[in-house]
C-alpha positions as CSV (number, residue, x, y, z in Angstrom):
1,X,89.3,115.3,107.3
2,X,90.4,116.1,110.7
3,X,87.1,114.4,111.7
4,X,87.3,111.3,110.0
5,X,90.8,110.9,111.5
6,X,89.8,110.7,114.6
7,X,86.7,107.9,113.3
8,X,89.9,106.2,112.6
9,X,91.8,106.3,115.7
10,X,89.5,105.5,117.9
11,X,88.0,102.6,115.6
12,X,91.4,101.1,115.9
13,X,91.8,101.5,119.4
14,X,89.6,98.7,121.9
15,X,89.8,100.8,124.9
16,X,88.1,103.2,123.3
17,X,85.1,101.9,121.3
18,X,81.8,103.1,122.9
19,X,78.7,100.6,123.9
20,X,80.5,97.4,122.9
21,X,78.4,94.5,122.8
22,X,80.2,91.3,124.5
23,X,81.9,89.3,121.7
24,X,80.8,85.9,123.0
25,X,77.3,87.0,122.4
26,X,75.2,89.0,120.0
27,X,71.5,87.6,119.7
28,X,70.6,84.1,119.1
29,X,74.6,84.0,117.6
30,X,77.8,83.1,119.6
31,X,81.4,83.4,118.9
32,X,81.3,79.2,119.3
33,X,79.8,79.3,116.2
34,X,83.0,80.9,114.2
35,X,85.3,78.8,115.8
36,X,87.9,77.5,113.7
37,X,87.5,73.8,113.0
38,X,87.5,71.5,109.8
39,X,83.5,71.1,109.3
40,X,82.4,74.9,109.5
41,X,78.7,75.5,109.5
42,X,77.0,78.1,108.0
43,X,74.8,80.0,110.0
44,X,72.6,81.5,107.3
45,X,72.6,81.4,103.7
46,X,73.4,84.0,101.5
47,X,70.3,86.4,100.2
48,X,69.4,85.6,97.1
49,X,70.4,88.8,94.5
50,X,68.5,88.8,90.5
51,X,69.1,91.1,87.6
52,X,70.7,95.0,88.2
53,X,68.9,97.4,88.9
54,X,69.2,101.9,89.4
55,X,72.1,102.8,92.2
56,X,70.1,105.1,94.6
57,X,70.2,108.6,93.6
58,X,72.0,109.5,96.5
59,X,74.5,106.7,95.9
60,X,75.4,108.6,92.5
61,X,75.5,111.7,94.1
62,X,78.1,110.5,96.3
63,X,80.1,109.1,93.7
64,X,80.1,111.9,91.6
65,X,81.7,114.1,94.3
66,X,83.7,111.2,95.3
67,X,84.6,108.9,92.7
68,X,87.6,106.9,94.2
69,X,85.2,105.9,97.0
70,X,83.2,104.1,94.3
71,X,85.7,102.7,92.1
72,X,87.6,98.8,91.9
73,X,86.0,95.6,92.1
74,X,86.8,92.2,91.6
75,X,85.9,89.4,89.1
76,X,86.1,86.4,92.2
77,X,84.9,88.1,95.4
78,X,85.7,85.7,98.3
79,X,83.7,85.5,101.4
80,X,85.1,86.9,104.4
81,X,86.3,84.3,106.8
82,X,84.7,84.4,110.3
83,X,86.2,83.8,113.3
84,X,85.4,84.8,116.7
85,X,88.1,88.2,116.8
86,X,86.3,88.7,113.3
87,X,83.1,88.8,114.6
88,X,84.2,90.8,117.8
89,X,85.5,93.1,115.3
90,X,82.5,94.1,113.8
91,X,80.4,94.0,116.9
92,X,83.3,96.8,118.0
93,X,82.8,99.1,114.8
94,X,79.0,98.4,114.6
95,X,78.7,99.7,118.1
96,X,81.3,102.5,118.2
97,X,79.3,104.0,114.7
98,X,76.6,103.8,116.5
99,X,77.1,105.2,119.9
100,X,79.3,107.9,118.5
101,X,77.7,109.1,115.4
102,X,74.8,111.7,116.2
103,X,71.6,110.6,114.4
104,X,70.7,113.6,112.3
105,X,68.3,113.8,109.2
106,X,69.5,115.0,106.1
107,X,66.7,117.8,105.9
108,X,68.4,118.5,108.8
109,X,71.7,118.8,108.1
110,X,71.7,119.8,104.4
111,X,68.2,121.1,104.0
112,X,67.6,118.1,101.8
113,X,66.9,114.6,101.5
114,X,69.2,111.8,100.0
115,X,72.5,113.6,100.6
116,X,74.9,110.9,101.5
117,X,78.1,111.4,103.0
118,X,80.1,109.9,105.8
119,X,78.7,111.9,108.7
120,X,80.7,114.5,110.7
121,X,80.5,116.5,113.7
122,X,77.3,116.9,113.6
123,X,76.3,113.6,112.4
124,X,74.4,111.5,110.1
125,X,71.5,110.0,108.7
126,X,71.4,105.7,108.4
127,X,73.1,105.6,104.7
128,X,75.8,108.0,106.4
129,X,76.4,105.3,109.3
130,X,76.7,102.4,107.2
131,X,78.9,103.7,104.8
132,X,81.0,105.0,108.0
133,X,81.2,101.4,109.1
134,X,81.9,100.2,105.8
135,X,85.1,102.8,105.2
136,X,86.3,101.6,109.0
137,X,86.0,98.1,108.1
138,X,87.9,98.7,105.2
139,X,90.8,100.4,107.1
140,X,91.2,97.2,109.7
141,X,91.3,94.8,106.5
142,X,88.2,93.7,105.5
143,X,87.7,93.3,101.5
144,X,85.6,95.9,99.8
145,X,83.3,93.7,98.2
146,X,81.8,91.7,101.2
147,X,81.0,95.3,102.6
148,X,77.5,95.7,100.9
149,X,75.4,99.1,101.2
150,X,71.5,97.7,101.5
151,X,68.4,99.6,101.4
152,X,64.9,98.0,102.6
153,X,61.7,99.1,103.9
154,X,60.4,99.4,107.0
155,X,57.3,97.3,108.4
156,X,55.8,100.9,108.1
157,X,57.2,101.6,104.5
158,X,59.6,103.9,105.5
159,X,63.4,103.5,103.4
160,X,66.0,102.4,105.5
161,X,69.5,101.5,104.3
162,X,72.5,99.4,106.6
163,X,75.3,97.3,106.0
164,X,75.6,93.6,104.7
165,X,78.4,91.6,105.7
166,X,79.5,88.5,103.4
167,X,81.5,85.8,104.8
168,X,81.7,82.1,104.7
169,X,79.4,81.4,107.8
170,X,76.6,83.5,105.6
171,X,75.6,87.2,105.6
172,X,75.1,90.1,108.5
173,X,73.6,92.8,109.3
174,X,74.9,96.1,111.1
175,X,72.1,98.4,111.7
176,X,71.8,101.8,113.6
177,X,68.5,100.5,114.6
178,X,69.6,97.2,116.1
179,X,72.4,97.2,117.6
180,X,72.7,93.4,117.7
181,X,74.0,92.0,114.8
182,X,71.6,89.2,113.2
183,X,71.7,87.3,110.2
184,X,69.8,88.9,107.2
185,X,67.0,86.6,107.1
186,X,66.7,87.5,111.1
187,X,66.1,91.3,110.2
188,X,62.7,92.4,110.4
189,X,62.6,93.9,106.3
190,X,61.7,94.1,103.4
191,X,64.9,93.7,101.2
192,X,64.7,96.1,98.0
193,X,68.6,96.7,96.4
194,X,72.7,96.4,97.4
195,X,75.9,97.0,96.0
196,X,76.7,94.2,93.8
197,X,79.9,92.1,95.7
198,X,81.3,92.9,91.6
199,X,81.6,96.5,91.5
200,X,80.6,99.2,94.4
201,X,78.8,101.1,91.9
202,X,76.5,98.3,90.4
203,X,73.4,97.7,92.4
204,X,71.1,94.5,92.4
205,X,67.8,93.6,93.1
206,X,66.7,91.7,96.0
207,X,63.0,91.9,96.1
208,X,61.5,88.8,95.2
209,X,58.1,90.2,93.7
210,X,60.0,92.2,91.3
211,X,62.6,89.4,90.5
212,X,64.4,88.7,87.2
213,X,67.2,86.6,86.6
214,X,69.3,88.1,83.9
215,X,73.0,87.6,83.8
216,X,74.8,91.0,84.8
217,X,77.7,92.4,82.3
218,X,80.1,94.1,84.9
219,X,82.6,96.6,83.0
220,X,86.4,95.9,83.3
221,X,87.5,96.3,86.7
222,X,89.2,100.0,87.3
223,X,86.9,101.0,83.9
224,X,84.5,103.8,85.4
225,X,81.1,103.7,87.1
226,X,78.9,104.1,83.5
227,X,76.8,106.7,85.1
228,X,79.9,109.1,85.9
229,X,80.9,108.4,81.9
230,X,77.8,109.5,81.5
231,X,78.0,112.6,83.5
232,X,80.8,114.0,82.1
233,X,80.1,113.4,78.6
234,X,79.7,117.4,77.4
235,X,76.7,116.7,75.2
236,X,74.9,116.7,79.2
237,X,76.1,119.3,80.9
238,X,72.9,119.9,82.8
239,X,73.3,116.3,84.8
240,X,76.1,116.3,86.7
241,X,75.8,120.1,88.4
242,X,72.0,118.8,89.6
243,X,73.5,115.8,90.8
244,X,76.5,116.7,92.6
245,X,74.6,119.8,94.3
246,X,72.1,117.0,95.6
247,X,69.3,118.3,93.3
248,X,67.9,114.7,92.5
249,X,67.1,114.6,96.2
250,X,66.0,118.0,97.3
251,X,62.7,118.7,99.0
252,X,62.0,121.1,95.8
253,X,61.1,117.4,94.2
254,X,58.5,115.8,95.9
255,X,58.4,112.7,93.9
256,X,61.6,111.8,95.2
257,X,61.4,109.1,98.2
258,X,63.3,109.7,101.2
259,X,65.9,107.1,102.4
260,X,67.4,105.1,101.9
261,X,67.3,105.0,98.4
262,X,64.4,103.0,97.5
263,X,64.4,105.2,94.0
C-alpha cells in the first residue's frame, strides 16, 4: 500500500519524523538511565499478566483478513535491550504516529465500531495507531513479541487500547493520548488484556480483580491462531463472513463495547 510505504520511509528517515520529543528526556525518564554499563537498573517492573483470556473482537477481525500479521511466536521471548538510541527510537516513531496519523473514529471511517486496521489517508482510531507503531517498530528491528497491543479503561470507563514495550529496563507505554512515554505503572489506567509476548494472537489478562493464575498451553509456533482454525472449519460457515465484514462490531449490535476491545 502505496500509503503505508510512505509510513515506512519517513519512519526511517530522522529528518523527517514530526513532533519529536528530545531523546535525553521524556517525563520523569532520561536517556542516563539506559546507558550501557555493567549493573543496569530497572526502571519499572514488568506488569504482572494471569490466565488467557478472548482476543478483542476486532483483533480477530483483523486477523482473519490478515492472517500473516498475526502469525509466529516464540517459545523464549527476550526482553528488548535499552539503550539511549533505543529509547530515542521509539520516542521518534511514537511521536511521528502521532503527529502524522489523523485521529478518526471508526464510526467514522467505516460506519462501524471495532474495525481495526492500520490507518490510511484518512486516518485512524487508537488500536489503528498502536498497531501502526508496532508494524514500524518491527521494520527498524525490534522483536515482535516485546511489541504488545494493550487495551484499558479510561478513568471515565471509556476503552482505550496503546502499545506495550518490553525490554530489560521494564515495560512502556506509547500512547496517542500522551505523547510522553511513561512506564506502565506511570499510566493513568485501568489495565484489562494484551498480546501474550508467546503468540500475537493469544491474549492475557491483566486485571487484578478478575485474576487467575492458570498455566497457558500456547500451540506450536507457525501452527495457526485456533480461532482462524475455527473459522474456516466448513461445518461454520456463517462465522467468518460476519467477522471479516466487521459484523461482531457494527453499531447494528449494541451490546458490543466500543474500543478498544474491552469485549
Amino acid at each position: 500500500m502505496l500509503w503505508l510505504a510512505k509510513f515506512t520511509m519517513a519512519a526511517s528517515a530522522v529528518a523527517l519524523l514530526a513532533g519529536c520529543q528530545s531523546p535525553g528526556y521524556v517525563g520523569s525518564i532520561t536517556s542516563a538511565h539506559f546507558e550501557r554499563t555493567s549493573e543496569a537498573q530497572i526502571v519499572t517492573a514488568s506488569m504482572p499478566t494471569y490466565q488467557q483470556v478472548t482476543a478483542p473482537f476486532g483483533y480477530v477481525g483483523f486477523c482473519v483478513r490478515n492472517p500473516d500479521e498475526c502469525e509466529g511466536g516464540t517459545d523464549a521471548p527476550q526482553a528488548a535491550v535499552m539503550t539511549p538510541e533505543k529509547w530515542a527510537e521509539l520516542n521518534k516513531v511514537n511521536d511521528y504516529v502521532n503527529s502524522a496519523v489523523p485521529q478518526v473514529s471508526d464510526v467514522a471511517l467505516y460506519d462501524r465500531d471495532e474495525w481495526w486496521a492500520y490507518p490510511d489517508a484518512r486516518g485512524g482510531d487508537c488500536e489503528d495507531l498502536a498497531m501502526m507503531k508496532r508494524k514500524l517498530l518491527i521494520e527498524r528491528g525490534w522483536a515482535a513479541e516485546n511489541l504488545l497491543i494493550s487495551v484499558v479503561r479510561e478513568w471515565n470507563g471509556d476503552g482505550h487500547a496503546v502499545l506495550i514495550v518490553t525490554t530489560d529496563r521494564g515495560e512502556f507505554v506509547l500512547d496517542n493520548k500522551n505523547w510522553e512515554i511513561v512506564a506502565w505503572s506511570d499510566a493513568p489506567y485501568q489495565w484489562i488484556k494484551r498480546q501474550s509476548r508467546e503468540r500475537p494472537f493469544i491474549w492475557v489478562n491483566l486485571d487484578s480483580r478478575t485474576m487467575r493464575t492458570a498455566e497457558i498451553q500456547f500451540p506450536p509456533v507457525g501452527e495457526q491462531a485456533p480461532f482462524l482454525a475455527v473459522l474456516q472449519k466448513k461445518d461454520q460457515p456463517a462465522l467468518r463472513p460476519g467477522i471479516a465484514n466487521g459484523q461482531t462490531a457494527s453499531r447494528s449490535l449494541p451490546k458490543e463495547k466500543a474500543t478498544a476491545a474491552i469485549n
